[in-house]
Structures are given as structure tokens and as C-alpha cells.
C-alpha positions in Angstrom: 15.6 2.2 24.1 13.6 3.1 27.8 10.6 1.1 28.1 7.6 1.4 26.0 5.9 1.7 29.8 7.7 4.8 30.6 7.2 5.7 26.7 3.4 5.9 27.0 3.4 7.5 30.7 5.7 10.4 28.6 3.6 11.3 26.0 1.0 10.8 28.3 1.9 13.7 30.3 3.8 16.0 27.3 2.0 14.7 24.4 3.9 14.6 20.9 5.7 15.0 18.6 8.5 14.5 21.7 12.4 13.6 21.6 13.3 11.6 24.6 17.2 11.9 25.7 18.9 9.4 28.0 21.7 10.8 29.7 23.0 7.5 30.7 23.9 6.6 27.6 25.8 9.8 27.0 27.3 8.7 29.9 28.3 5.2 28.6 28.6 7.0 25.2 31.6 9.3 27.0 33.1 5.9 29.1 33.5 4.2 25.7 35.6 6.8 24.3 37.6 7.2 26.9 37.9 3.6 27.6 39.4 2.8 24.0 41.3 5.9 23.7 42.7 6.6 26.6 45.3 9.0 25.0 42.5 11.1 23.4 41.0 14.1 25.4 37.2 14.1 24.1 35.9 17.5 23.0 32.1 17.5 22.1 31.4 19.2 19.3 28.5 21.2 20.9 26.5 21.6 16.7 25.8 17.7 17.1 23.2 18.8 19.8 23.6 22.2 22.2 21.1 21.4 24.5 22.3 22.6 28.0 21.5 19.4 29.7 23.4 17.6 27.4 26.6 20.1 28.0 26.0 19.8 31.9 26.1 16.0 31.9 29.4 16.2 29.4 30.8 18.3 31.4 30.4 17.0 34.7 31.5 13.4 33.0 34.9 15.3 32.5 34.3 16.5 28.6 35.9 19.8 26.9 34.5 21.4 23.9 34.5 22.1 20.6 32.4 25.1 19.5 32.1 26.8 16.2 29.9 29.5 16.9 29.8 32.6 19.7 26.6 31.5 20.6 28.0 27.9 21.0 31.2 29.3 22.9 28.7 31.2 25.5 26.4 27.8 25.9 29.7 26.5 27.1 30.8 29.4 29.1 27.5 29.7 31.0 28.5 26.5 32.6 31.8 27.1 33.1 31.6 30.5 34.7 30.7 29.4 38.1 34.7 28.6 38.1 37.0 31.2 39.9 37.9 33.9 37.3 41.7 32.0 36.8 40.3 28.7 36.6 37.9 29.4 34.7 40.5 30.9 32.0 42.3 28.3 32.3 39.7 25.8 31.2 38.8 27.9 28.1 42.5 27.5 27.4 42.9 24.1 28.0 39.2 22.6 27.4 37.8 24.7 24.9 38.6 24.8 20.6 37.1 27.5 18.7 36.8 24.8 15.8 35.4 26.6 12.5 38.2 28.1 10.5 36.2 31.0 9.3 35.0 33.7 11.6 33.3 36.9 11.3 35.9 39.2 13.0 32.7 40.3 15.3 33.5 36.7 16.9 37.2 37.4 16.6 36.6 40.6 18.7 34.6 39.4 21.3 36.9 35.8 22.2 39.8 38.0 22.5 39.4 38.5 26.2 39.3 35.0 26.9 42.2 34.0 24.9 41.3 30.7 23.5 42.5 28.5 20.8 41.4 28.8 17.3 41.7 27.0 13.9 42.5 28.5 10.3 43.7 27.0 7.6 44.4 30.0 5.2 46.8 32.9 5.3 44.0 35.8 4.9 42.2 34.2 8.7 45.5 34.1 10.0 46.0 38.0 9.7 42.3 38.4 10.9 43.2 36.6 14.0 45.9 38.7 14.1 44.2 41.8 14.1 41.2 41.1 16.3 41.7 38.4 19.0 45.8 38.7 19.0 45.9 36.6 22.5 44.7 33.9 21.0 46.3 30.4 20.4 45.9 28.9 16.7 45.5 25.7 15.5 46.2 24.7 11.4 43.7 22.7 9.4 44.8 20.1 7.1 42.8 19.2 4.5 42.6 15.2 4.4 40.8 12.5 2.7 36.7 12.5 3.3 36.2 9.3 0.9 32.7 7.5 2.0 31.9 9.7 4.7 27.9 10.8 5.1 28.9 14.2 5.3 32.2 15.6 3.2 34.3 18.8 4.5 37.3 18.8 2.9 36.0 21.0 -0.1 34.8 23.3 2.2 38.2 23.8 4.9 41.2 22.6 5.2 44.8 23.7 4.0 47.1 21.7 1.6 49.8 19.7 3.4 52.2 21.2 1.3 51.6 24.2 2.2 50.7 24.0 6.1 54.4 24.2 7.1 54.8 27.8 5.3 51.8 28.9 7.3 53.1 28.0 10.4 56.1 30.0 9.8 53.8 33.2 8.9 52.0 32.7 12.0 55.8 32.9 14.0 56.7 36.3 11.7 53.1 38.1 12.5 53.6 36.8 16.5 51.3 34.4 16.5 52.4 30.5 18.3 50.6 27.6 16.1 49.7 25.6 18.7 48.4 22.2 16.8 47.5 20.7 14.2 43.6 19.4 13.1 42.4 17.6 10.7 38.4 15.8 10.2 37.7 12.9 8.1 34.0 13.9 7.5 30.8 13.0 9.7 30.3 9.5 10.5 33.2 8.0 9.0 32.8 4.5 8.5 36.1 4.2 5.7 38.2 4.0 8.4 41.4 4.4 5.4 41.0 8.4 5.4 41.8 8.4 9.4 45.2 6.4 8.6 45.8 8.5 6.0 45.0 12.1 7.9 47.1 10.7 10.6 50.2 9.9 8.6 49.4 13.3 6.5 50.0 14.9 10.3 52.9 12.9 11.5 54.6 14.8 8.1 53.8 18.0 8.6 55.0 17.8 12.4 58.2 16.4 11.1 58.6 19.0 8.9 57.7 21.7 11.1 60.5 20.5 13.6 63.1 20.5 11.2 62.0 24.4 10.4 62.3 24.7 14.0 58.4 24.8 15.2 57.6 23.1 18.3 53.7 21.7 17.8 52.1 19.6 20.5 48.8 19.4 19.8 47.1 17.0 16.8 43.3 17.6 17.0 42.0 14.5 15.1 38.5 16.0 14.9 35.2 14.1 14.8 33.8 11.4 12.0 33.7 8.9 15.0 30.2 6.7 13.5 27.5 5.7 15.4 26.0 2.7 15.1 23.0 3.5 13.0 23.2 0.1 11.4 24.8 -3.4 11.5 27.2 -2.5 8.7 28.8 0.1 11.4 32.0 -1.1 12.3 32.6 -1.3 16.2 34.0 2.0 17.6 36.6 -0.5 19.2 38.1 -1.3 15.8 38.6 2.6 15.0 40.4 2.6 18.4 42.2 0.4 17.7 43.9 1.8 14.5 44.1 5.1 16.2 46.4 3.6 18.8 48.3 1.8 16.8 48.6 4.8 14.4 49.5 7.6 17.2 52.5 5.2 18.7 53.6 4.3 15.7 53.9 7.9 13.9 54.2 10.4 16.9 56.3 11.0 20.0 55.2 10.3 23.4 54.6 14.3 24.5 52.1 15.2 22.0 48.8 16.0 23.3 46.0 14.4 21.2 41.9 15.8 21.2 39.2 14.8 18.7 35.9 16.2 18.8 33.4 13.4 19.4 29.6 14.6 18.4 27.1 12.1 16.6 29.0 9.0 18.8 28.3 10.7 22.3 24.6 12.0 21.8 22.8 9.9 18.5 22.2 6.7 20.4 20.9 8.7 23.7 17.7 9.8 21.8 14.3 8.2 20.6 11.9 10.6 18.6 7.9 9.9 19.1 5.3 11.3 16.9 1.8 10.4 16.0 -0.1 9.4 13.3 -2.5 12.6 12.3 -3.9 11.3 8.4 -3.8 8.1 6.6 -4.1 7.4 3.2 -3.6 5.1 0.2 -1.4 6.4 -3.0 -0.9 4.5 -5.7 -2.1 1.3 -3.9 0.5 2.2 -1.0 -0.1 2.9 2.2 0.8 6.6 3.4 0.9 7.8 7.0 1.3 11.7 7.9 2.9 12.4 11.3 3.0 15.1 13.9 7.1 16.1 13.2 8.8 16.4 10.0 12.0 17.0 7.9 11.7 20.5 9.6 11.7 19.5 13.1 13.6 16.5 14.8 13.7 14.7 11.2 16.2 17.7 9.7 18.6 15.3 9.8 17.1 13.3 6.4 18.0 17.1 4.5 20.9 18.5 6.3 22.8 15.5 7.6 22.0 13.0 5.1 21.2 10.6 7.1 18.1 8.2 7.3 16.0 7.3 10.4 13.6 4.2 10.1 11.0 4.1 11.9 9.1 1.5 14.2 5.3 1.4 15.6 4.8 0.7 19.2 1.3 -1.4 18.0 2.4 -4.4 17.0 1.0 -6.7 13.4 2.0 -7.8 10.1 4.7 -4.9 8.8 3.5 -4.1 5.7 5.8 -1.8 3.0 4.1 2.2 3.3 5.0 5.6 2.8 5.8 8.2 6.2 5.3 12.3 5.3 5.6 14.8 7.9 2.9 17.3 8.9 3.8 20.4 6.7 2.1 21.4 3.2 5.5 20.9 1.6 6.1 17.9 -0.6 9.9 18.0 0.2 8.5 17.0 3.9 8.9 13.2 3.4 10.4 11.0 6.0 10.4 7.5 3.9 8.9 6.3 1.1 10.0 2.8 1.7 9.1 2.1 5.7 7.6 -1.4 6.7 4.9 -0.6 9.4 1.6 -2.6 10.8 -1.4 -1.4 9.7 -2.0 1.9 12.0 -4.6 4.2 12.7 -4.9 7.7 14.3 -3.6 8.5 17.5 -1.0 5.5 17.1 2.4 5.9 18.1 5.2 5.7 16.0 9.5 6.4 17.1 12.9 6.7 15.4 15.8 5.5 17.3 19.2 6.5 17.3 18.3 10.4 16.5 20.2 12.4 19.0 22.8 13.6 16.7 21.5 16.9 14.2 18.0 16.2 14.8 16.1 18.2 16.4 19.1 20.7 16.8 18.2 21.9 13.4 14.7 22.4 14.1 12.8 25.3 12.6 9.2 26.8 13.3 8.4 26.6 9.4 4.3 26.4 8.7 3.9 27.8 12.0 4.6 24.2 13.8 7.0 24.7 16.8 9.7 21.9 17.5 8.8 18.7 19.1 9.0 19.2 22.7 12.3 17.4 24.3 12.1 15.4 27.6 15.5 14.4 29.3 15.8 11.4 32.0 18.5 10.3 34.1 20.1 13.4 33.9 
């Protein structure tokens, strides 16, 4: 976390609520990947937190990216497009996954001319690729085990092993060329059992898909990489650990490997800082109501089911209270279970750790805007 110094001379200047990203730690965030996966090309996955300083840093740090939106794909391309015309192709190709396996075929349409690569994991997307981005390379979703990750996908995408080989070979008869495979184990996977087994479910289908005479070279091994949120977190070193051991042991030397890194670059980079606005006592508990909420950088607690604690700069006996967040909604509580000196109005409160589907997911709902965002060391 930056100093409480630079902290105060912040909000000082920009007031609050205020999310404060380091970009050295995406930085170190990016090093750490690459330094225990060596093998693995790191594409963000730009929904963990689009910001454009954020894409500028990865990029520049030598990051592709996975987008799942047109919106998403232009964020990326605005950066990219200072790059001569042919290199710049050539990066979409090579740097850029079109990762959602549903698309309107609007999207479809309008990614044609750049000819990227694109996921599906269903026979009726495949035709709709087909028919309106036809230059485009595809990529097959298996559906693997999410068991004890925060956030589940596999009942949402994903094709049967069983029958991935069979769409492979519709792709080939319609003229399309299955580039890879992909797979993701759910957000922040800290069951580390449903990467061995999605990697093992891969090294199958590839087998399979040689013998039927496909040639795949690409496994994207998605995201699900945790962050560190708490002490029961697992090092990321351990994960890379199994992941190398895993890859040698089940695949051959030229396949190229990508995962799409999100929470792990960004949630660590960011502290949230709000102020206390109301205090009262509820059923002999102390309750403090703060300038952000469930609708601004703390969106996370709804959509991404994840937690974020929070600490007081002030320092005294922590005592067990209640936080709320500013709306008139009663669905706008942070914690009910926070431990907290006693504060007043005007005192500072922050949530570490809150980079990752924070305030991306911010809304202007009971007319309050977003907290403001302040980057340093970009």
C-alpha cells in the first residue's frame, strides 16, 4: 500500500470516495507471471479493469489481450493502432482473443476485417462465425471442472470433451481452421485440482484430434489465477509450479500456451478511500455510512462475490461495527461484521487489494457518479 503521506496529500487534492492504482505493481504483478511461467504468453483479460492506463502500462510491459466485448476490442485497438497497418494486423492476430463464446453477429460483422481469433464452444456459433467474420481464426471451449472457485463458468460456456473433437471436424467441412483449444477453471481459483484436471481434459482432446488428423497448437488455459486477498491464498508460485509440471508432462514441445491473467495483474495494484458521511448505533452496534458503495468501487461484494475488509487510517481500539454505503438502498451494505476504531465524520477509511471488478462495474445509480480514480507511477 503507498504511504498514508501520499494518501492524505491525494484526497487532499481530489477528495473522495477515490481509487488509487499503482502501476508498479501491475508491473511486478506482470514480472511474476512471466517469471514462473515462462512458457505462458499473458493475455489480460481487459473485464478485470479496462481502464486505458492500465492497458497502456500492460502493453508496453509486453501483455496481449483477452477481450470479450467490441467495445473491449476497440479499448485495445486504440492503442495498438499507432502500429503500421501490417503490424498492426499482425498483433490482433497474434496478441489479441476475442474470448466470449457468444457474440451478437453485429460484433461478428464488424471483427471480420481484422481477422482475429475467436472462441465457441457450440455448433450453432460456429456457423455464425461462419457467416459473418469468415476470416477469422477459432478457438474451442472445453467445459472443465470450476469446483471452489469464487466465481463458476462452466454452466454458463464450455463444450463437452466428448464432443469437442466432432466440432473440430465441422469447423474443417464449413472452412473454418480450429486454431486452439481453451478452457477456464473459474475466477480466482484457489482448488488448484480443476487446473490438473482441465489440463489433462486438453491433452485428450489434442490427442484425439491428431489421430482425426487436426493439427491444434494453441491451449488457452484461461484465467482463475488468485490473488492474494487472504493468508489462505496459496502462493502463485505453487500454481506455477503444477502448470509446468503439467504442460511437460502432457503436451509436446511446439504447442503454444496463453492464459488470460485478470484479478492477479490488477487487484493488488489498487486501494479504495472513502469517508465516513453518518454514524450511528443499531441494535447496540456501531454503524458507519460511507461516501462509495456496493454500486460504485465496492460492486465487487454483488457481482464478483468477493469481500473487501476495510481499515481506518485513525488509529484506536478496533471495535466489531457495521459499514453501509451512501445509497437509500438496503442491499448497499459493505460489512456487517468489520472491526474499526471508534470514527467520526470526515475520517478516512480504505479497502485494499480492490483493483480487480471494482470500480469497473461502477454505475451512477441514486444519482452518485463513481469514485474518482487516481493513477501513480504510471
Amino acid at each position: 500500500m503507498i504511504g498514508t503521506r501520499q494518501i492524505r496529500s491525494i484526497i487532499k487534492k481530489h477528495g473522495t470516495p477515490i481509487v488509487i492504482i499503482d502501476h508498479d505493481i501491475i508491473r511486478s504483478n506482470y514480472a511474476k507471471f512471466k517469471k514462473h511461467l515462462p512458457k505462458i504468453q499473458a493475455y489480460y483479460a481487459v473485464k478485470a479493469n479496462p481502464a486505458p492506463e492500465i492497458l497502456r502500462t500492460l502493453y508496453k510491459a509486453g501483455a496481449s489481450f483477452d477481450v470479450a466485448s467490441l467495445p473491449e476490442f476497440m479499448l485495445v485497438y486504440d492503442i495498438i493502432k499507432r502500429l503500421p497497418a501490417k503490424a498492426r494486423q499482425a498483433y490482433i492476430w497474434d496478441k489479441v482473443v476475442y474470448a466470449n463464446p457468444t457474440k451478437p453477429k453485429e460484433t461478428l460483422q464488424a471483427l471480420d476485417q481484422y481477422k482475429p481469433l475467436v472462441t465457441y464452444d457450440n455448433i450453432l456459433e460456429l456457423h455464425k462465425i461462419k457467416q459473418y467474420a469468415p476470416h477469422a481464426g477459432v478457438v474451442l471451449r472445453l467445459r472443465v471442472p470450476n469446483t471452489g472457485s469464487m466465481v463458476e463458468l462452466s454452466s454458463k460456456f464450455g463444450c463437452e470433451p466428448g464432443e469437442a473433437v466432432d466440432l473440430v471436424e465441422e469447423a474443417r467441412k464449413i472452412g473454418l481452421l480450429v486454431e486452439g483449444l481453451s478452457f477456464h477453471v473459474g475466477s480466482q481459483c484457489t482448488n488448484f485440482e480443476n487446473f490438473i484436471q482441465a489440463l489433462n481434459m486438453s491433452s485428450a482432446v489434442m490427442r484425439e484430434a491428431t489421430a482425426r488428423g487436426h493439427n491444434i497448437k494453441i491451449l488457452d488455459i484461461g484465467g482463475g489465477f488468485p490473488a492474494p486477498y487472504n493468508r489462505h491464498v496459496r502462493p502463485f508460485s505453487a500454481l506455477a509450479k503444477i502448470l509446468n509440471s503439467e504442460i511437460e508432462r502432457l503436451f509436446p514441445e511446439d504447442i503454444q500456451f496463453i492464459a488470460e491473467p485478470g484479478r492477479f495483474l490488477i487487484a493488488t495494484a489498487a486501494v479504495a478511500m472513502a469517508r465516513i458521511i453518518g454514524k450511528a448505533v443499531r441494535d447496540g452496534k456501531p454503524c458507519y455510512y460511507i461516501d462509495d458503495s456496493v454500486y460504485h468501487t465496492y460492486s465487487g461484494i454483488i457481482f464478483d462475490h468477493c469481500q473487501y475488509h476495510l481499515k481506518a487510517l485513525k488509529k484506536g481500539q478496533p471495535e466489531m461495527c457495521a459499514v453501509f454505503g451512501q445509497t437509500c438502498d438496503g442491499l448497499d451494505t459493505i460489512s456487517q461484521s468489520e472491526e474499526l476504531p471508534d470514527l467520526d465524520i470526515d475520517d478516512l477509511v480504505y479497502s485494499e487489494n480492490i483493483g480487480a471488478y471494482s470500480n469497473a462495474s461502477s454505475t451512477c445509480f441514486n444519482g452518485f457518479p463513481p469514485a474518482k480514480v487516481f493513477h501513480i507511477n504510471e
